[in-house]
C-alpha positions in Angstrom: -13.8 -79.0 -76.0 -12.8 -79.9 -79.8 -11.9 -83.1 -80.9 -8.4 -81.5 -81.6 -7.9 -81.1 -78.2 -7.4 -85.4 -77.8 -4.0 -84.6 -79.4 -3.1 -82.5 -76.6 -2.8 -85.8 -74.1 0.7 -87.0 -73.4 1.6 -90.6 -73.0 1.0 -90.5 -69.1 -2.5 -89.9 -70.1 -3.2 -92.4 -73.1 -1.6 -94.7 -70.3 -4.2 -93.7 -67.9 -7.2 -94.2 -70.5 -5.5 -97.9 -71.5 -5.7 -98.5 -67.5 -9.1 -97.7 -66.4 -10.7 -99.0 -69.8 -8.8 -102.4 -68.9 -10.1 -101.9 -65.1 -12.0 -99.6 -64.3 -11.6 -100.5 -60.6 -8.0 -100.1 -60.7 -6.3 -98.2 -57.6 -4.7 -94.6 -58.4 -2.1 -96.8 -56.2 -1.8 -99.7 -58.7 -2.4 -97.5 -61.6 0.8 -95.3 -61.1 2.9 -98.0 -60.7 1.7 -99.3 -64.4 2.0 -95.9 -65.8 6.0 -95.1 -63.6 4.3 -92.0 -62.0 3.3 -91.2 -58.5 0.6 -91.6 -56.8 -0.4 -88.0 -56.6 -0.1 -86.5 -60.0 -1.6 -89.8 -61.0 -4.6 -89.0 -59.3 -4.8 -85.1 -60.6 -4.2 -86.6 -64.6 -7.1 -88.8 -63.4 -9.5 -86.0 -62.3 -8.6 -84.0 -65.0 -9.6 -86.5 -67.5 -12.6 -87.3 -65.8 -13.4 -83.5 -66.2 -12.9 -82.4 -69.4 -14.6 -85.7 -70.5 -12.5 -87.9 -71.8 -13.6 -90.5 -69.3 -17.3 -90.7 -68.8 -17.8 -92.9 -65.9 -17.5 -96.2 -64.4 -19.9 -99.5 -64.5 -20.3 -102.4 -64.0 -20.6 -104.7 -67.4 -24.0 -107.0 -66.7 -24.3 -110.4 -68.8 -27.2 -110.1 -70.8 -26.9 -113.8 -71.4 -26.8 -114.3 -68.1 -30.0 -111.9 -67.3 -32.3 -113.8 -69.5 -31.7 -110.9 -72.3 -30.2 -112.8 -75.2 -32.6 -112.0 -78.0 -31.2 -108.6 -79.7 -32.7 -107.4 -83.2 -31.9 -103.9 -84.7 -34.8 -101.7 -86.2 -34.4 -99.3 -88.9 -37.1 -96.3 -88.1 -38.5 -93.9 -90.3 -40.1 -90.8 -89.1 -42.9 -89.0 -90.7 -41.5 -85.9 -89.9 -37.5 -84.8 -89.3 -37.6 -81.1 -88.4 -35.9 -80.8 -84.8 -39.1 -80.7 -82.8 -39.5 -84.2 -83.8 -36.5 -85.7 -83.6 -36.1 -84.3 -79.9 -39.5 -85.8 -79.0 -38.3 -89.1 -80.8 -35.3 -89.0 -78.9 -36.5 -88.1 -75.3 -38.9 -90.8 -75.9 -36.4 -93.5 -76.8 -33.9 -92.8 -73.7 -37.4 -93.7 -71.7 -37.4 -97.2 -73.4 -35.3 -99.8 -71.5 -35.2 -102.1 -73.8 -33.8 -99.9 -76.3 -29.5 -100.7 -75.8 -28.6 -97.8 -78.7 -29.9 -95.1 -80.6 -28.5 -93.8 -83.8 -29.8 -90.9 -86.2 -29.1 -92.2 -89.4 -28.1 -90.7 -92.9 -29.7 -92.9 -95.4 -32.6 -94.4 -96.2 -34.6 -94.7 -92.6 -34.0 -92.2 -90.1 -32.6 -94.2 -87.1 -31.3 -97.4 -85.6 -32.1 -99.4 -82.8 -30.6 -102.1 -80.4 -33.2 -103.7 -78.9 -32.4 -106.1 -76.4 -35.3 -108.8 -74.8 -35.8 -112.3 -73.3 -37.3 -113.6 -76.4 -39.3 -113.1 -79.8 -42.6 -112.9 -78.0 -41.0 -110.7 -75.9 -39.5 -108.5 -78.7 -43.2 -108.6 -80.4 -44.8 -106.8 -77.8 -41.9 -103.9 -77.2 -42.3 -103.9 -81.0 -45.9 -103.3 -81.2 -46.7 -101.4 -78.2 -43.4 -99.6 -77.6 -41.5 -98.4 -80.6 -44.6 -98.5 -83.1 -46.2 -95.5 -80.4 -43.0 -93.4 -80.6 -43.7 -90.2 -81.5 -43.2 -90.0 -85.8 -42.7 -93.4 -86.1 -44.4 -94.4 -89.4 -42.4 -97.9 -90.2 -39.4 -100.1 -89.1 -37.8 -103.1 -90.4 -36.4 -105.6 -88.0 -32.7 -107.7 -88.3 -32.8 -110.1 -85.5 -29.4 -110.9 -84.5 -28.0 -114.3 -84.3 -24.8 -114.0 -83.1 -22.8 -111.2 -81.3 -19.1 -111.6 -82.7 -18.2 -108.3 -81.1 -19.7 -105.5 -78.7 -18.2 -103.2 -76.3 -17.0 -100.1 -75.5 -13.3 -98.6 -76.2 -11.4 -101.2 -74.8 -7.3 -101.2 -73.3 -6.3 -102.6 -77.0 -7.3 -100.0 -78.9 -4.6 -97.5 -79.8 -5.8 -94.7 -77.5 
């Protein structure tokens, strides 16, 4: 699938994507009375998107705040070494990290970013020193402890899908 191929979805199925993104428990039910089609090719748009990927799954949001988790910092990583052996064992080792949120490869001056999300600084110390310093290439990081989320999310219902 290309990213040219988004332009291929009619307005039954941006309606779909607005639908599940504002509730992803909505029923096919419910949803095809939103979008003014029946139930039943409601329900086949919604397999098919959920097929060729344009919907990746379903979750429920947790409140980090509410967990105890309200200490986030992002860490700029250099690597000592970039060829593709390296950055897969970076990687793999990363998606092993819980307390790692996000991931980015960068293009700039350090290699990638992190979301790191703990209880507290002492907290963030120790996944600092113990955790992401022992990744595989990791040679320095910088950290930007957040104060404030002003924004975070996934595609929500209000943008223009």
């Amino acid at each position: 699938m290309s990213d040219n191929d988004f332009v291929m979805l009619d307005r039954f199925d941006h309606a779909i994507l607005r639908a599940v993104a504002r509730d992803g428990r909505i029923s096919v039910t419910d949803m095809s009375q939103q979008i003014g089609l029946s139930k039943s090719p409601t329900q086949a748009r919604l397999k098919k998107l959920e097929s060729e990927g344009y919907i990746l799954g379903y979750r429920a949001m947790l409140n980090p705040i509410r967990l105890g988790l309200d200490h986030v910092a992002f860490v700029e990583v250099k690597l000592s070494d970039t060829r593709e052996a390296a950055l897969n064992a970076f990687n793999d080792a990363v998606r092993a990290v819980p307390e790692i949120e996000q991931a980015y490869m960068i293009a700039g001056n350090f290699d990638y970013l992190l979301k790191v999300r703990t209880a507290d600084m002492k907290d963030y110390r120790r996944v600092l020193g113990q955790v992401i310093s022992a990744l595989p290439y990791v040679t320095s990081s910088s950290t930007y402890v957040a104060m404030e989320a002003v924004k975070e999310g996934m595609i929500s219902a209000q943008t223009d899908i």
